[in-house]
C-alpha positions in Angstrom: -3.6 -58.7 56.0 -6.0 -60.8 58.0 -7.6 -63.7 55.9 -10.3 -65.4 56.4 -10.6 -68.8 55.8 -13.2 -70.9 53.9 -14.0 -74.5 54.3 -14.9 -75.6 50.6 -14.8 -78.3 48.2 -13.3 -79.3 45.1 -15.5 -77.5 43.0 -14.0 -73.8 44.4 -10.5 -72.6 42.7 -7.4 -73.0 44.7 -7.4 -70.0 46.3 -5.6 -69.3 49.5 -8.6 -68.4 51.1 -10.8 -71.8 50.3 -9.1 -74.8 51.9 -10.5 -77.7 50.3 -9.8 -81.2 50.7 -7.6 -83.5 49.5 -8.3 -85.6 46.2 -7.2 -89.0 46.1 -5.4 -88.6 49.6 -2.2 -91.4 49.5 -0.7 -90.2 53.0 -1.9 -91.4 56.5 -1.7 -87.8 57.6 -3.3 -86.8 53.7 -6.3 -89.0 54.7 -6.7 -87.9 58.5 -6.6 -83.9 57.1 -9.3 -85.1 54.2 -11.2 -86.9 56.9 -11.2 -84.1 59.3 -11.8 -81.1 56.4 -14.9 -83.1 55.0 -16.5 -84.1 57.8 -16.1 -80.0 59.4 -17.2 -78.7 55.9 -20.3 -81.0 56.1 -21.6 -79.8 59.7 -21.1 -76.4 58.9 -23.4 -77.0 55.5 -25.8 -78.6 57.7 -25.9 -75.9 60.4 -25.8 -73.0 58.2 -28.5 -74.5 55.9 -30.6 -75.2 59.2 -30.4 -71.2 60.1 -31.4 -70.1 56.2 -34.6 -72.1 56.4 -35.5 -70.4 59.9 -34.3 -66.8 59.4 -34.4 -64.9 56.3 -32.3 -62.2 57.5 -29.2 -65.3 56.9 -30.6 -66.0 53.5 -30.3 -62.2 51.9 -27.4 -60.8 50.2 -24.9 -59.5 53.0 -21.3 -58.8 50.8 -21.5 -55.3 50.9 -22.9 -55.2 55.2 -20.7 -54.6 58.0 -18.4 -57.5 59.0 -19.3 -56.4 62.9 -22.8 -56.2 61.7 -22.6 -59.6 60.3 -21.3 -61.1 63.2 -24.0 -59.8 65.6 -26.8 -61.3 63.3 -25.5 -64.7 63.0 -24.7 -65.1 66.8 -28.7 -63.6 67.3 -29.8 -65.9 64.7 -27.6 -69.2 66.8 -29.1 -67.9 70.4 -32.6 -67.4 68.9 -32.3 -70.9 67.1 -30.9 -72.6 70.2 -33.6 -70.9 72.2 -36.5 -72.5 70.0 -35.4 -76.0 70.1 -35.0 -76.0 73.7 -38.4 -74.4 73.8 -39.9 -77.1 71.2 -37.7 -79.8 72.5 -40.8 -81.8 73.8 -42.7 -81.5 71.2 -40.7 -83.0 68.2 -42.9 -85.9 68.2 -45.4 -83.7 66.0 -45.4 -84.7 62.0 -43.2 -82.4 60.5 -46.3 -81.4 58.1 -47.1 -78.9 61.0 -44.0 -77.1 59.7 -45.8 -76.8 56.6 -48.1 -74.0 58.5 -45.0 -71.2 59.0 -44.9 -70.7 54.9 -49.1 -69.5 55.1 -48.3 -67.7 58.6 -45.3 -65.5 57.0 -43.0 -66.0 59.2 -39.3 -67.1 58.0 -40.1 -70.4 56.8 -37.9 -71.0 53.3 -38.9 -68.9 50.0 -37.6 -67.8 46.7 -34.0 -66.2 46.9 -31.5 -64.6 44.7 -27.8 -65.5 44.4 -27.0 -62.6 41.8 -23.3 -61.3 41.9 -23.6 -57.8 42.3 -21.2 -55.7 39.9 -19.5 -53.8 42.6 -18.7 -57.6 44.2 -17.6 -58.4 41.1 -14.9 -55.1 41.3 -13.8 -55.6 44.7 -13.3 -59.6 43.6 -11.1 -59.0 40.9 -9.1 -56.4 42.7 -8.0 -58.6 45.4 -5.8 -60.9 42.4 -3.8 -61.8 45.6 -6.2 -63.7 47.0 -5.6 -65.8 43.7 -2.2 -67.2 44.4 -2.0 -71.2 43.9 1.5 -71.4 45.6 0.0 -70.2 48.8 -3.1 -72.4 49.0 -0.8 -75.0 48.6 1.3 -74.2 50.9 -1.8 -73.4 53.7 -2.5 -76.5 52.6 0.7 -78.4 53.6 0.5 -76.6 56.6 -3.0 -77.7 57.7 -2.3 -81.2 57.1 1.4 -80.7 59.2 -1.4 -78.9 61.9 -4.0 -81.7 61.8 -1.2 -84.7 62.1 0.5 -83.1 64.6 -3.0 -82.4 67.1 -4.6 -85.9 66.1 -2.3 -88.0 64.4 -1.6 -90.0 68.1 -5.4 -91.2 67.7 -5.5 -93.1 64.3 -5.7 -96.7 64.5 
């Protein structure tokens, strides 16, 4: 079975699939994973939270869509994004109040959304127990830090 992996912090179980960081990091190569988890976790936030407020598409319930599907929205929602700055690049000296205009407009300016677990999530949650195991986030765990060390650990200090 292929997992997929979720940057996540302490808030989320320990799961094998959420890697969180680490609390209270003692180790040089503890600190360098935390570091490096925190800081990717946070840019992903950012990016990802840049994308909901442009295209509501992003901010709808998706658990039960294709995976292929999925993948083909985000990337059209990254180009069209990345197409739109360079496009407005020149003219981010405007007041950002002219933003204010896309909510009367209707386009895909930021409203009102539900985060409702649907009951057949809910199902398909609890049968996959196996994603539960603590032993193995640990151990993913260990091994990311062992990864991290290993690729960056050289460039400390």
């Amino acid at each position: 079975m292929i997992l997929t992996y979720y940057l996540a912090d302490g808030i989320y179980p320990s799961y094998p699939t959420f890697v969180k960081s680490i609390r209270l990091p003692q180790s040089e190569a503890d600190k360098l994973f935390a570091k490096y988890q925190e800081g990717c976790r946070k840019d992903i936030e950012r990016a990802f939270g840049v994308l909901q407020a442009r295209f509501k598409i992003i901010r709808e319930p998706a658990r039960l869509w294709d995976i292929a599907d999925l993948s083909i929205i985000m990337r059209s929602c990254i180009i069209l994004h990345n197409m739109i700055v360079e496009d407005e690049r020149d003219s981010y000296s405007q007041r950002w109040t002219d933003f204010e205009q896309f909510e009367e407009s209707g386009s895909s300016a930021p409203q009102p959304y539900s985060t409702e677990v649907l009951p057949a999530f809910a199902n398909h949650v609890r049968a996959r127990s196996e994603l539960r195991d603590q032993k193995v986030h640990h151990e993913l765990q260990a091994d990311l830090v062992k990864h991290i060390w290993t690729k960056f650990g050289m460039f400390q200090n």
